[in-house]
Every structure is written in structure tokens, then in C-alpha cells.
C-alpha positions in Angstrom: -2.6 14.9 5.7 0.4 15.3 8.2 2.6 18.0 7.5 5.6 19.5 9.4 6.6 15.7 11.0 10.3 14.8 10.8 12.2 12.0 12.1 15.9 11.2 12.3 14.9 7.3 11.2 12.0 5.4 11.1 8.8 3.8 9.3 6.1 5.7 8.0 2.9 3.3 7.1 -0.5 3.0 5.0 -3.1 0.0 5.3 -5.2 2.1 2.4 -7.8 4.5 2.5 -10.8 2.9 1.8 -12.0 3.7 5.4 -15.2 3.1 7.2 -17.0 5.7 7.9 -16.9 7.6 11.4 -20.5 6.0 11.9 -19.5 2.5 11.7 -16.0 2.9 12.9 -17.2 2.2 16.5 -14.5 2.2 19.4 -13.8 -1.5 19.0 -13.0 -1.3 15.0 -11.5 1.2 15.4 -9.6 -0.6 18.4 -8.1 -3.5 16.1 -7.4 -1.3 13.4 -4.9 0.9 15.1 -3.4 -2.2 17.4 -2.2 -3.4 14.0 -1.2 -0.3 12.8 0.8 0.0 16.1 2.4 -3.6 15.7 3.7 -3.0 12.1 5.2 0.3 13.1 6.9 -1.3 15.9 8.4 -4.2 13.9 9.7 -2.6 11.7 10.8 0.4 14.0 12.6 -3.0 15.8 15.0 -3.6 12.6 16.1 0.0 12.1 16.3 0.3 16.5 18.8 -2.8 15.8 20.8 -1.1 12.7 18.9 -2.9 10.3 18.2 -1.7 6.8 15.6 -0.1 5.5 13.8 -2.3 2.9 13.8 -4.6 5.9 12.0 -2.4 8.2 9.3 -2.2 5.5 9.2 -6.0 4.6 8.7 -6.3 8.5 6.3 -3.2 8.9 4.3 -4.8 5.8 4.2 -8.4 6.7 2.1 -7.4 10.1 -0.4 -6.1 7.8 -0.6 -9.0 5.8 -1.4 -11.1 8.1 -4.4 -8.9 9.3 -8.0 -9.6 8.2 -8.8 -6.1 8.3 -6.7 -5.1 5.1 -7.1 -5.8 1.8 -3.2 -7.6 1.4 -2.4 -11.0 2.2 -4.7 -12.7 4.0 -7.5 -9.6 4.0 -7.4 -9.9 0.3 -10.2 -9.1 -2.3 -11.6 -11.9 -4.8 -11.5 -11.2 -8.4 -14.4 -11.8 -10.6 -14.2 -15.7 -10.6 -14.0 -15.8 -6.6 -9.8 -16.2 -7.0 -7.8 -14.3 -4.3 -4.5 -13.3 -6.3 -1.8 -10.9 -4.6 0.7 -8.4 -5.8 3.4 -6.2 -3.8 6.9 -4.6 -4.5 9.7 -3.3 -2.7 12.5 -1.1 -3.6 15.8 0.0 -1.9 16.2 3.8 -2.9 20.3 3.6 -2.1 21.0 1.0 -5.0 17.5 1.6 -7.1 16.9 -2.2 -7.1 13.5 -3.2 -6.8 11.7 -7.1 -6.6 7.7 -7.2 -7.7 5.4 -10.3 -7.8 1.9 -10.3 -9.7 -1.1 -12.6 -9.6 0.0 -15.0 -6.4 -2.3 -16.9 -5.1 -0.4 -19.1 -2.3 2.1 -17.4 -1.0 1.5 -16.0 2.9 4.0 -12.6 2.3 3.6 -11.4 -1.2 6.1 -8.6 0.1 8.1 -11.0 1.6 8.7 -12.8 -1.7 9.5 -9.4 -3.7 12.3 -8.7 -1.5 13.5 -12.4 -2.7 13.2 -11.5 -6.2 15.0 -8.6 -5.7 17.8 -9.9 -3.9 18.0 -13.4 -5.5 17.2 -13.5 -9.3 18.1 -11.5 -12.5 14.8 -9.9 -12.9 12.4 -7.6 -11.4 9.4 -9.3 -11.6 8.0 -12.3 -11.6 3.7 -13.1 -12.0 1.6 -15.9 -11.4 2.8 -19.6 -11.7 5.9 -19.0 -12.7 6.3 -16.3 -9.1 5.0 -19.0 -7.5 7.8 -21.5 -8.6 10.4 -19.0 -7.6 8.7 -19.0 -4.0 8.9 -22.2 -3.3 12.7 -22.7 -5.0 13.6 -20.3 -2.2 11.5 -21.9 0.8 8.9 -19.3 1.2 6.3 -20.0 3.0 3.1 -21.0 1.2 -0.4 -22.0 1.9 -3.4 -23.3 0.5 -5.7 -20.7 -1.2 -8.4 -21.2 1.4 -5.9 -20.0 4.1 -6.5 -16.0 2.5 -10.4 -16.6 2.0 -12.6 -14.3 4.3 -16.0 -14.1 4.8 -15.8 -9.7 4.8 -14.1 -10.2 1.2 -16.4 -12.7 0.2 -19.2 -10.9 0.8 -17.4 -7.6 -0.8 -17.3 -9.6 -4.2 -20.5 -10.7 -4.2 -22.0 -7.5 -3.5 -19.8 -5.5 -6.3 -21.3 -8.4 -8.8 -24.8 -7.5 -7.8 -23.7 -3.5 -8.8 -21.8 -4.7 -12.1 -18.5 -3.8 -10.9 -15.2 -5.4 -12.0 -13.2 -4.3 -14.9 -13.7 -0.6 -14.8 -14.7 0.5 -10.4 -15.7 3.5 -10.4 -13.8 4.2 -6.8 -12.3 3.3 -3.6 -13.8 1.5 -0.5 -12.8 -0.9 1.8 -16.5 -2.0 3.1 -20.0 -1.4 1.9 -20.6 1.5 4.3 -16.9 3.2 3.7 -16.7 6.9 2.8 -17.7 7.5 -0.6 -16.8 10.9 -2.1 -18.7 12.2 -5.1 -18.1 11.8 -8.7 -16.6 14.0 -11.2 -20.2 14.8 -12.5 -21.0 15.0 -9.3 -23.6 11.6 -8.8 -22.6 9.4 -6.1 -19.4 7.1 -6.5 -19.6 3.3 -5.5 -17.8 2.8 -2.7 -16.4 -0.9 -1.5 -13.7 -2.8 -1.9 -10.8 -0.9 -4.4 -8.7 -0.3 -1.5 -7.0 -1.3 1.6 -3.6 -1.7 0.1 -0.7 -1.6 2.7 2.5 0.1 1.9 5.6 1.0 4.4 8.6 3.7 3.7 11.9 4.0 6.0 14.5 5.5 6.5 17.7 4.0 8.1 20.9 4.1 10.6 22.8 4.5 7.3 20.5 7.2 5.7 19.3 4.8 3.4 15.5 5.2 2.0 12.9 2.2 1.0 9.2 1.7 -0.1 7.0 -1.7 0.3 3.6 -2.1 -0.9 1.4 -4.8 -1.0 -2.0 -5.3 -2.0 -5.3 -8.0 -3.2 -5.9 -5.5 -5.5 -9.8 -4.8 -6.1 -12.9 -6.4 -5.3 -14.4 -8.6 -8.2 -11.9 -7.6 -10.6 -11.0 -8.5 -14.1 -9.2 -11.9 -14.5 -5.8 -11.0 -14.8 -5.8 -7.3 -13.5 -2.8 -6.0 -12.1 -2.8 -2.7 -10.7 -0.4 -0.1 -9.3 1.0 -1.8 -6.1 3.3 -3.6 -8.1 4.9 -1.9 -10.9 7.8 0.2 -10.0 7.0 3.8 -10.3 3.4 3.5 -9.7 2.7 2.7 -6.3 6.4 2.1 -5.3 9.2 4.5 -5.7 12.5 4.8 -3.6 15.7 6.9 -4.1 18.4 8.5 -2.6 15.8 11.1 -2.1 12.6 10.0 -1.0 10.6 6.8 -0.7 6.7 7.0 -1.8 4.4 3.8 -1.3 0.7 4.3 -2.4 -3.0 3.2 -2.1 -5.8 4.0 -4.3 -7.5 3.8 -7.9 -4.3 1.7 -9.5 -4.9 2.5 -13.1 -5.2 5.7 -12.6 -1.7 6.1 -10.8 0.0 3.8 -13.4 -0.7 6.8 -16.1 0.5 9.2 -14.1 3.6 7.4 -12.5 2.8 8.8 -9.1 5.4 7.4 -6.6 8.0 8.3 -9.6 6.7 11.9 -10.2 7.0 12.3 -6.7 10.6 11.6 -7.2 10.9 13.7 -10.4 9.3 16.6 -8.7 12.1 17.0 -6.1 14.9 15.9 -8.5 14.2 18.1 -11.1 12.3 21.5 -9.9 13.9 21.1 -6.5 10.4 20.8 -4.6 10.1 20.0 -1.4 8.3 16.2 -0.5 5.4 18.7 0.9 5.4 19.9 -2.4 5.5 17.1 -4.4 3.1 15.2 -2.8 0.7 17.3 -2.7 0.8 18.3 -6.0 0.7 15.1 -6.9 -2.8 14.0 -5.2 -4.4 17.6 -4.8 -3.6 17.9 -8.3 -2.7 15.4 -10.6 -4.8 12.8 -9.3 -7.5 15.1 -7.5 -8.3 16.5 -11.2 -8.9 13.6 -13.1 -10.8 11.4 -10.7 -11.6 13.4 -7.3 -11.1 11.1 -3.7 -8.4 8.5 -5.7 -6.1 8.0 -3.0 -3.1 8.7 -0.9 0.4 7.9 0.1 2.7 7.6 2.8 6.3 9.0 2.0 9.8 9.9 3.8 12.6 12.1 2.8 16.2 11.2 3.5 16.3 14.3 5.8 13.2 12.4 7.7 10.3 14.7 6.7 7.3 12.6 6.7 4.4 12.9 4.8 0.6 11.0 5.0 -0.7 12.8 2.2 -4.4 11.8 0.7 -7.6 13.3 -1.1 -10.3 10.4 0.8 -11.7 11.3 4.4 -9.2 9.1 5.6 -6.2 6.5 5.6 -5.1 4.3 8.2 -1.8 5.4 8.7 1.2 5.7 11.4 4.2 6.6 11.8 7.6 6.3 14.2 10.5 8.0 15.0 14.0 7.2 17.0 11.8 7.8 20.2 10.3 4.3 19.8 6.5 6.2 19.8 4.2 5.5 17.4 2.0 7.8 15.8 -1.6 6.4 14.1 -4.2 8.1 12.4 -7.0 6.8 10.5 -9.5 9.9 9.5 -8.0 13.7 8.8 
């Protein structure tokens, strides 16, 4: 975790934290993985330079990420159990509390992309499968055939979590079969591939407006139908005139606790500090019930910034007014 960062505007970033490990992270990996890391930051560090708004910057910071093979969003998404890539992401705008979320996509290149369409163009919050799918097209998005999001590194993800007799119920993160695996809460070894990778952005505008983006392919060989975290509002997305929280990690376990909303609650109602409630959060909430769950990346409207996560590591950035950025993939 980062602590003691601050920024007067800017976009904070995620791509999940289901990271290889520091043996098979060689210097080209590693390489790729912060060039797109870099990119997002500077897109969407482009729309608040230009006095855009913040759920902008991290529908442009996201996007980047989506269309990267190495995360597990958009077209680096996971395969459920019937070898089905479906896609889920939300957005939020923490100055008017409106939010957009889409479930189950399968064709649609910016899952993010159409959450912010939701958001800003129909009566409702969310919108799942076919019927998201519809909307997307009614409004021109840009779709694609399912084979377009197929990769062979996901492929092979799925395949191998059917041979261990994973879907419904993982028993952790990962991002790749030799990913850091942390131990269990009885203390036997935890499988380790392909329940992370989710992408989330936060920022912080011109205006001192806050907003959180998160998209994800959820987790490898899952259940037909599963939704996790990424997009329900309060769970893995959370923005107000406070803070903005996106998050990456064991989904079900942060829909019971409403992480990116207790994050929120913690500040609004004891007066915590965004240090303080994110760490509690993860080092405690989380950290106690199912030990190396996950992370987040959050902002303050005074521009504290925290990368706060209980894995070995998250692929993560941030950037300031300066133009910089920042990325960071292991402690």
C-alpha cells in the first residue's frame, strides 16, 4: 500500500491483484504491464489536464485496460464454466450519486463505456445480459463478435480451474497459474489463478468532483450466471462527495461487506480519515474473514490517494497535475 500521496487532481488506477509472481514477472512482462498502466493513467490524466470531468477520466483510464490482453476486463476476460466470456463494470459520479452498471455482456468492446451510457441515458441503474446488450446497440456502442474477447491465456485459465474443480465457490485470487498464492485460513495452500485482474479507475477533477469505474470478466470458470462485485454499487464501486473507492478481489466476499460503501460510511460517520478507512476495511474486515482477498485504489476530494491491498501485489498507478505517472505492481 501507498500511503502519504496527495494530488490536487488526477486518476488513481487498479488492473487487479492477481499478480504473477516476482519469478515469472521477467523484465519484459513486467515491461507491458506497466506501459499499459502508464497509457490509462495518461488518458485519463488527458480529460481532467483539458477540464474534463471526472467519471470521464475513469471511463478513459478504464477503456485502455480493456482493451489490454493482460487483464482480466474486456478483451483479457475470463470464461465461465461453459467457455462463455460475459463482462460486468460500473461507474459512478460521487458529485450527483448517479451511477450506470451492466451485467453478463458478452459483445460489447467497453463494458465501462456502456455503464456510463446507462447512467447518463436511461431511467435505471442497471441493465444485464440481452436486454444490456439491446440498450448498447440502441445507443451505437461499439460491439463485436464474442470471438473478438477470446484469448488463448484465458482459455487455458478455464481449462485448467476445471481440471482443479473450481467454479462456483474459488477458493482465491490469481491472475495466472504461477500468480502469488497466499495461504488459507486453515492455513493449507489456496488455489491461485484466475479470480482477479479486474480494472477499476478513481479521479478527482478541475471542479473537485470525485468518480469510480470498475470493470471486470469476473472469474475463471465460473458459475453460469455469476455476477460478482464489480458491478453492483457499493461493492466494488463507490463515489461521493467524499471519496471514490473502485475494487478488485474475491467479489462475494466484498458484496457482504459493502466494501467501497463502508469505505464511505467510515469517513462520513466516525470521521476517519481514507487511510483509515481503507485500511480497516482490507486489513480488517476482509483480511479476517478470508486472508489475501484483495485491494482497492481510492482518492479523497482533498486528493489523498490510497493503493491499499492484503495480496503481494496489485498493478496499480497513479497521476497528479504534474502530468507524471506513478506505477507499481508488487509492495
Amino acid at each position: 500500500m501507498e500511503s502519504q500521496i496527495q494530488i490536487d487532481r488526477g486518476v488513481v488506477i487498479h488492473g487487479g491483484v492477481g499478480t504473477l509472481t516476482a519469478a515469472a514477472l521477467t523484465d519484459e512482462i513486467a515491461a507491458s504491464y506497466r506501459a499499459v498502466l502508464t497509457e490509462a493513467l495518461l488518458a485519463g490524466s488527458a480529460v481532467i489536464q483539458s477540464g474534463g470531468p471526472a467519471v470521464d477520466a475513469t471511463v478513459a483510464a478504464v477503456q485502455i485496460m480493456e482493451d489490454s490482453e493482460l487483464f482480466n476486463a474486456g478483451r483479457g476476460s475470463n470464461f465461465d464454466e461453459r467457455g462463455v466470456i460475459t463482462m460486468d463494470a460500473s461507474i459512478m459520479d460521487g458529485a450527483t450519486l448517479d451511477a450506470g452498471a451492466v451485467a453478463g455482456v458478452t459483445n460489447v468492446r467497453s463494458p465501462v463505456h456502456l455503464a456510463q451510457l446507462i447512467m447518463a441515458r436511461s431511467e435505471h441503474l442497471m441493465l444485464i445480459g440481452e436486454g444490456a446488450e439491446s440498450f448498447a446497440r440502441s445507443q451505437g456502442v461499439d460491439v463485436t463478435e464474442p470471438s473478438f474477447f477470446h484469448t488463448q491465456r484465458r482459455w487455458d485459465e478455464m481449462q485448467r480451474a476445471k481440471e482443479r474443480g473450481e467454479s462456483a465457490r474459488p477458493n482465491v485470487l490469481g491472475d495466472a497459474d504461477d500468480v502469488m498464492a497466499p495461504a488459507s485460513a486453515d492455513g493449507g495452500p489456496i488455489s491461485a489463478e484466475g479470480k482477479s485482474g479486474t480494472v477499476g479507475a478513481v479521479a478527482l477533477d478541475s471542479a473537485g468532483h470525485l468518480a469510480a469505474a470498475t470493470s471486470t470478466g469476473g472469474m475463471a470458470n465460473k458459475m453460469w450466471g455469476r455476477v460478482g462485485d464489480s458491478p453492483v454499487i457499493g461493492a466494488g464501486t463507490y463515489a461521493s462527495a467524499l471519496c471514490a473507492v473502485s475494487c478488485t478481489g474475491w467479489g462475494e466476499y466484498f458484496i457482504r461487506n459493502a466494501i467501497a460503501f463502508d469505505v464511505h460510511a467510515r469517513m462520513a460517520y466516525t470521521g476517519a480519515t481514507l487511510a483509515e478507512a481503507t485500511h480497516a476495511v482490507i486489513f480488517e474486515t476482509l483480511q479476517k474473514q478470508v486472508p489475501g482477498s484483495g485491494g482497492m485504489c481510492a482518492l479523497d476530494a482533498q486528493g489523498r490517494v490510497e493503493l491499499c491491498f492484503n495480496t503481494p501485489g496489485m498493478y496499480r498507478g497513479w497521476i497528479g497535475e504534474d502530468g507524471e505517472p506513478h506505477v507499481g505492481i508488487f509492495r
